[in-house]
C-alpha positions as CSV (number, residue, x, y, z in Angstrom):
1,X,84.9,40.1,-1.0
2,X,84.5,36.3,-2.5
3,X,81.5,34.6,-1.9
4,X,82.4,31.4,-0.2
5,X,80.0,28.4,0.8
6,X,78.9,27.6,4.6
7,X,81.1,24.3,4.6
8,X,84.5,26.3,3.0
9,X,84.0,29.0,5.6
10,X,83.5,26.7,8.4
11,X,86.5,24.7,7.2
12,X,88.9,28.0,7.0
13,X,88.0,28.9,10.7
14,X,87.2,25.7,12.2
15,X,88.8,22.8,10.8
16,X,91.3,21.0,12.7
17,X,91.5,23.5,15.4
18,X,90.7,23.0,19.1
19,X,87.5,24.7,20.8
20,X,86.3,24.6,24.2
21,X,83.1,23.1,24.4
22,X,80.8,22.9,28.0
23,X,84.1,22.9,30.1
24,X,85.9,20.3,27.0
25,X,88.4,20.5,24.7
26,X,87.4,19.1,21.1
27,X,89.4,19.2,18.0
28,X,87.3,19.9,15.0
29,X,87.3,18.0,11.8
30,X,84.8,18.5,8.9
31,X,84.7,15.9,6.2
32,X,82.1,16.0,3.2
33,X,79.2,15.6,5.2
34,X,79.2,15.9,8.7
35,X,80.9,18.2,11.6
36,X,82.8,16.0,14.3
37,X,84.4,17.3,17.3
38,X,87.0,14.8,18.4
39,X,87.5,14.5,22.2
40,X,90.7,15.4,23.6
41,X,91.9,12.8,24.3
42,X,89.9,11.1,21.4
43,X,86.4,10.3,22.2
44,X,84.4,11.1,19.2
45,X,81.2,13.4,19.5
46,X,78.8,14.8,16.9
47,X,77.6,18.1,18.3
48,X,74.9,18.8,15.5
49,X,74.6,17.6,11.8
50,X,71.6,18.5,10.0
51,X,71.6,17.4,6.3
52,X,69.7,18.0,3.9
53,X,69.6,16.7,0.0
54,X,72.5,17.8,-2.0
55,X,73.2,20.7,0.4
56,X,76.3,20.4,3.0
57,X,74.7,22.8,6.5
58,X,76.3,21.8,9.6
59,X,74.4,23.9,12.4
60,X,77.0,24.6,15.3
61,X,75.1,25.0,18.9
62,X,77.0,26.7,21.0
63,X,76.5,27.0,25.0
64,X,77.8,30.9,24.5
65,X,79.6,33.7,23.1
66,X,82.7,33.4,24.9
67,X,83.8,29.7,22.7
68,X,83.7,31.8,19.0
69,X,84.6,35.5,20.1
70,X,88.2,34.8,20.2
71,X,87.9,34.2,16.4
72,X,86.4,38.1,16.0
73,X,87.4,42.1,16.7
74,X,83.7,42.7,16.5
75,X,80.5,42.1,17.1
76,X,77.0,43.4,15.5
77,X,74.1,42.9,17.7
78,X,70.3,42.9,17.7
79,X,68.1,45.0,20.1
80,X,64.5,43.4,19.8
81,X,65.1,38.9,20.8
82,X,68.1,39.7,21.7
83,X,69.5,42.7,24.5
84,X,66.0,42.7,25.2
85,X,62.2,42.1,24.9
86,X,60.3,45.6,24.2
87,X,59.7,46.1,28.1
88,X,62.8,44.1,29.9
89,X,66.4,43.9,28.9
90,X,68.3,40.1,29.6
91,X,70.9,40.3,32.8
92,X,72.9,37.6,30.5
93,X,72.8,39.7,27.6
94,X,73.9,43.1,29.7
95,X,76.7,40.1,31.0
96,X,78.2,39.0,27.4
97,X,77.9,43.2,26.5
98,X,80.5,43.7,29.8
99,X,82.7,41.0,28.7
100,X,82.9,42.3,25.2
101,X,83.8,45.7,26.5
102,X,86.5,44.3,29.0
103,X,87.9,41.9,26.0
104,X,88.2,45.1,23.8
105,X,85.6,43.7,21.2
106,X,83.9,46.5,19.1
107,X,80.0,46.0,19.5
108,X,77.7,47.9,17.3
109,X,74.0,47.6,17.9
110,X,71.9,47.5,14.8
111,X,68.4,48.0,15.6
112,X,65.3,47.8,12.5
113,X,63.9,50.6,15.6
114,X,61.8,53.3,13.3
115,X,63.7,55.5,15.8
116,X,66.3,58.1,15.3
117,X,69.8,56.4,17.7
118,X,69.4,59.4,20.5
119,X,65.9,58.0,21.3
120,X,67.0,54.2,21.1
121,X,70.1,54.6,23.2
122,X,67.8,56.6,25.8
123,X,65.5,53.7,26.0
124,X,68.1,51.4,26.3
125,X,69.3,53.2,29.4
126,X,66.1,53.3,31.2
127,X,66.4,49.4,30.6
128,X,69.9,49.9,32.2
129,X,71.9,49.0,29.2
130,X,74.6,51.2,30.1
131,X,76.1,53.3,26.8
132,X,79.9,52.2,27.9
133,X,78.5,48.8,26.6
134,X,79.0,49.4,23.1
135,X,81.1,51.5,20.8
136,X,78.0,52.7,18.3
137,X,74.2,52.0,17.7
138,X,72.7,52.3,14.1
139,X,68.8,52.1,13.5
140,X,66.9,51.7,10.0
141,X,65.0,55.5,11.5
142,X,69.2,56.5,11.1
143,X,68.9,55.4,7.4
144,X,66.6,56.1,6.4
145,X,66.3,59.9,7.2
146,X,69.6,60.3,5.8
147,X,68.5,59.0,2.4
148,X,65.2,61.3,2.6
149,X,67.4,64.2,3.9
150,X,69.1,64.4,0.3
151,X,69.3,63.8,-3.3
152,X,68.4,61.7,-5.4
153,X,65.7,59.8,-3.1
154,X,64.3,63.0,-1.7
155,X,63.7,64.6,-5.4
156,X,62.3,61.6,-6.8
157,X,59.8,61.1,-3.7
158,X,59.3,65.1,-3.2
159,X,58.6,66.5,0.6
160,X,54.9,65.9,1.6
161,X,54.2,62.6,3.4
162,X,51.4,60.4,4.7
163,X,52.2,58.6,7.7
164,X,51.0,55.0,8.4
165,X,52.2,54.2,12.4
166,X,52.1,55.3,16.2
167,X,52.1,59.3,16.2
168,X,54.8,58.8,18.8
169,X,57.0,58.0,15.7
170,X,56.2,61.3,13.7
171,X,59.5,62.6,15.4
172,X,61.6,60.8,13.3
173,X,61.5,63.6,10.3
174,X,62.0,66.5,12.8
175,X,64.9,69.0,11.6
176,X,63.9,67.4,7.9
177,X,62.9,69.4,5.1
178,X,59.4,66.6,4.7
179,X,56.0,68.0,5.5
180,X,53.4,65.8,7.0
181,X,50.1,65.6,5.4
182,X,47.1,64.5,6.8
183,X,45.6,62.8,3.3
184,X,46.6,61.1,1.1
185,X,45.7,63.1,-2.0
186,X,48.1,66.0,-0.4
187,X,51.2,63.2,-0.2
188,X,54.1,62.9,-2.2
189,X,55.1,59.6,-0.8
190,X,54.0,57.4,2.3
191,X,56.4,56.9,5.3
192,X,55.7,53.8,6.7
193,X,56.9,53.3,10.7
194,X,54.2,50.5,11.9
195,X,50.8,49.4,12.0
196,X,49.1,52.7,13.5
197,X,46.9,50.7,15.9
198,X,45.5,48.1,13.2
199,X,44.6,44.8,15.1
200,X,45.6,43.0,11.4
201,X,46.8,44.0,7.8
202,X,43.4,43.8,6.6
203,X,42.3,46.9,8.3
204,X,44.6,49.1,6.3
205,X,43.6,47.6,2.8
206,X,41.5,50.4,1.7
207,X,44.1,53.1,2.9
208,X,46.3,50.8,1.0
209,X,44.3,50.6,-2.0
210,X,43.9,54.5,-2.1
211,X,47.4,54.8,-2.1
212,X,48.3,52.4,-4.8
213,X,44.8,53.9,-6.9
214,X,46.9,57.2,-6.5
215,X,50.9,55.5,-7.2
216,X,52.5,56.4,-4.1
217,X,55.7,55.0,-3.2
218,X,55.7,53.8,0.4
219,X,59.1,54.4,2.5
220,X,58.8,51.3,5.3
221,X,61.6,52.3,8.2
222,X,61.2,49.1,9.9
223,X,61.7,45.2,7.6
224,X,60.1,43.2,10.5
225,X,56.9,41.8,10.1
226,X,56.3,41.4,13.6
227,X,58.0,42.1,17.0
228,X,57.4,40.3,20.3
229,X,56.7,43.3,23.5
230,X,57.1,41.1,26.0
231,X,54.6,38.2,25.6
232,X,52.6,39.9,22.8
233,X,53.5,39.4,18.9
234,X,52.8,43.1,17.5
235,X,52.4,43.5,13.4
236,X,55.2,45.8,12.1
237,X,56.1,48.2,9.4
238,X,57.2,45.8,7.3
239,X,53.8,43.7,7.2
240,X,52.1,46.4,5.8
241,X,55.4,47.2,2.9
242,X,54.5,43.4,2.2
243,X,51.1,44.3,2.0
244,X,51.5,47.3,-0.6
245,X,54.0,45.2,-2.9
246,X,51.2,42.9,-2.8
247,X,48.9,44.9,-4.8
248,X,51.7,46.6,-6.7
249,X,53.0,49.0,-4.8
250,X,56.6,50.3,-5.0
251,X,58.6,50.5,-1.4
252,X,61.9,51.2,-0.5
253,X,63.0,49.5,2.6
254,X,65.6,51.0,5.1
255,X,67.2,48.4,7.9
256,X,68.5,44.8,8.0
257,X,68.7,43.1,5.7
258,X,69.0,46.1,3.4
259,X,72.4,47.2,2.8
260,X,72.5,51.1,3.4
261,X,72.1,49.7,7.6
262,X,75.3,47.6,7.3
263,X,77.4,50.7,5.5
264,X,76.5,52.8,8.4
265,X,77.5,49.7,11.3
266,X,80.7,49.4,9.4
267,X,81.6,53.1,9.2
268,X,81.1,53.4,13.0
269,X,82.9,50.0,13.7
270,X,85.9,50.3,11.5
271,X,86.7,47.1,11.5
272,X,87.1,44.4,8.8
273,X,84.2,42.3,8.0
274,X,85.7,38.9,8.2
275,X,86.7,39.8,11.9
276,X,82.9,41.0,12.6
277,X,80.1,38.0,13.8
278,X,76.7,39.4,13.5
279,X,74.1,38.0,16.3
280,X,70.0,38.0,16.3
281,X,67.2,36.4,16.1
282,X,65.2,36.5,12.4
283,X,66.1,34.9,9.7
284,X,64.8,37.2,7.0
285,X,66.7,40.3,8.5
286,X,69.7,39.8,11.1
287,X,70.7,36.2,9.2
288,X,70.0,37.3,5.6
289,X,71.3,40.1,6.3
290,X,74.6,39.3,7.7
291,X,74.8,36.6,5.0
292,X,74.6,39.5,2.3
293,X,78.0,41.3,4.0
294,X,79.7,37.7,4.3
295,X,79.2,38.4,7.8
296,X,79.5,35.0,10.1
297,X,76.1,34.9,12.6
298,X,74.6,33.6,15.5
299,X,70.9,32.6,15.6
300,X,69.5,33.4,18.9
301,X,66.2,31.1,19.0
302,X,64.8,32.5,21.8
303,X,63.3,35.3,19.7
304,X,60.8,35.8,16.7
305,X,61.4,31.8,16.0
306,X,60.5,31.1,19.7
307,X,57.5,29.4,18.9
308,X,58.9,27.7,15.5
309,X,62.0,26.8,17.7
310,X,60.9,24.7,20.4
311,X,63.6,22.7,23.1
312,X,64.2,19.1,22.1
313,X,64.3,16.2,24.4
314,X,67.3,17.4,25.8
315,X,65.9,20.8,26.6
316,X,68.2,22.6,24.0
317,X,66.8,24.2,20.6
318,X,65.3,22.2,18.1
319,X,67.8,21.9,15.6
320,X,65.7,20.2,13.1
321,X,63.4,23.3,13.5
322,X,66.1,25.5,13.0
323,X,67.7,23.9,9.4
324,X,63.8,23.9,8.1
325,X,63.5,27.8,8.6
326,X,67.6,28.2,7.3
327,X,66.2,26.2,4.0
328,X,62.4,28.0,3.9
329,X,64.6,31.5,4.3
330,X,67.3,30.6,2.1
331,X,69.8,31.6,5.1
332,X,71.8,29.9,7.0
333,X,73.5,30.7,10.7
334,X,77.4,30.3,11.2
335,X,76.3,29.2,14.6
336,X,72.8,28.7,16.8
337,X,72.4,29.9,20.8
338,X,69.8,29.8,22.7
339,X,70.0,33.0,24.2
340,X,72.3,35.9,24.0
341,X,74.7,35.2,26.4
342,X,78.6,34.9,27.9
């Protein structure tokens, strides 16, 4: 598929077309450097334009789903920010999942969960995300025991593995061929699912450092550097991958915004790609990600960014925030919500 520029794919869907906007109809023009949406009848109004030096990136708030999913078959959608918070899932997220199902939209959730599907779509349904909400659910665990499971990853690592994370997530390997080891001089390889109870990085450096001393490769199951459960920020499996490529230290990653995660998603959707909108809430994964399928996204700012992202004087996200973090990420959102929501 052709790589094509923010402004020429917002042109080819959006240009000179009518959206409804808040309850109004706007016709859309784009010109060189700004996004107009043209009253009807013709009052003009700038929704959001933030520019910045010798780089065209118009940032399209919306109010919710329902003004873009007319434009898609599909939909790819985050778990952690988004659905939900680690304890609570969002009534208007559980809403927008309905009306997808009732409009005949394809949803796949794509978790970076270091958890087999079975377990995440259990969880979900204690949180009362019903399963008739979605189509498929894919997880980096999913990948990432299917590359272990076989050649060539599983020959080059061998079988015996360390673990670094919660024991609760030692499951993951079951009806594998790997052998947990409890040192490190008895591993093949290190399988990385979180932070094992570490307060920071720093109080896995010397575990780190005898693992790099002895050239283990790491396996990190989870990208994310952090995850908000409920009000508390909690380190992830992907700080401490960051960590071990720091000194050296060879990882292979599994999950968003890693491409092995977005083969799987598109298997189980069957769908075109330039009919599927990918929505969540970090840059370095779900926007990067989505960006690297020439998937059109939606930011939700309401989640890891929460605290970069503040409301503006208008109570609405901080758009200047949000084109700061698109340029420091080198990614950049087809469109920004607040919240997951119809």
């Amino acid at each position: 598929m052709p790589a094509t520029s923010v402004k020429d794919r917002l042109i080819h869907k959006c240009n000179h077309r009518e959206i409804n906007y808040r309850g109004q109809l706007y016709m859309v023009h784009i010109s060189e450097d700004r996004l107009s949406l043209i009253r009807q009848p013709p009052r003009y109004r700038v929704l959001e334009t933030i520019m910045r030096k010798n780089a065209f990136s118009s940032l399209i708030l919306l109010g919710g789903l329902r003004e873009v999913i007319a434009d898609y078959d599909g939909a790819i959608v985050d778990l952690w920010g988004v659905v939900h918070d680690g304890v609570t899932a969002s009534s208007k997220a559980i809403t927008a999942l309905r009306h997808l199902r009732d409009l005949g939209k394809t949803v796949c959730l794509l978790s970076n969960a270091p958890r087999r599907s079975d377990v995440v779509i259990q969880s979900l349904a204690e949180m009362g995300v019903d399963r008739d909400l979605y189509r498929s659910l894919v997880t980096s665990g999913d990948t990432a025991i299917l590359a272990l499971s076989g050649p060539p990853l599983s020959e080059i690592l061998g079988r015996h593995f360390f673990h670094i994370g919660p024991d609760f997530l030692q499951p993951l390997v079951a009806q594998t061929n790997l052998v947990l080891s409890k040192t490190l001089s008895g591993s093949d390889f290190i399988l990385c699912t979180g932070t094992d109870r570490a307060e920071s990085i720093d109080d896995l450096v010397p575990l780190l450092a005898e693992a790099r001393s002895r050239d283990l490769a790491m396996v990190c199951v989870n990208p994310d550097l952090t995850v908000h459960i409920g009000d508390r920020e909690v380190l992830c499996a992907g700080a401490v991958a960051a960590c071990y490529q720091g000194m050296g230290g060879l990882v292979h990653y599994f999950g968003k915004p890693y491409p092995d995660v977005y083969e799987l998603a598109f298997k189980a959707m069957d769908l075109d790609a330039r009919r599927v909108i990918a929505i969540g809430d970090a840059f370095r994964t779900d926007i990067k990600g989505a960006a690297s399928q020439d998937v059109d996204s939606i930011l939700i700012t309401s989640g890891i960014h929460r605290a970069d992202i503040g409301p503006d004087g208008n109570g609405r996200p901080d758009m200047a925030a949000v084109a700061q973090l698109a340029a420091r990420h080198a990614a950049v959102p087809t469109f920004v919500m607040d919240r997951f929501q119809w």
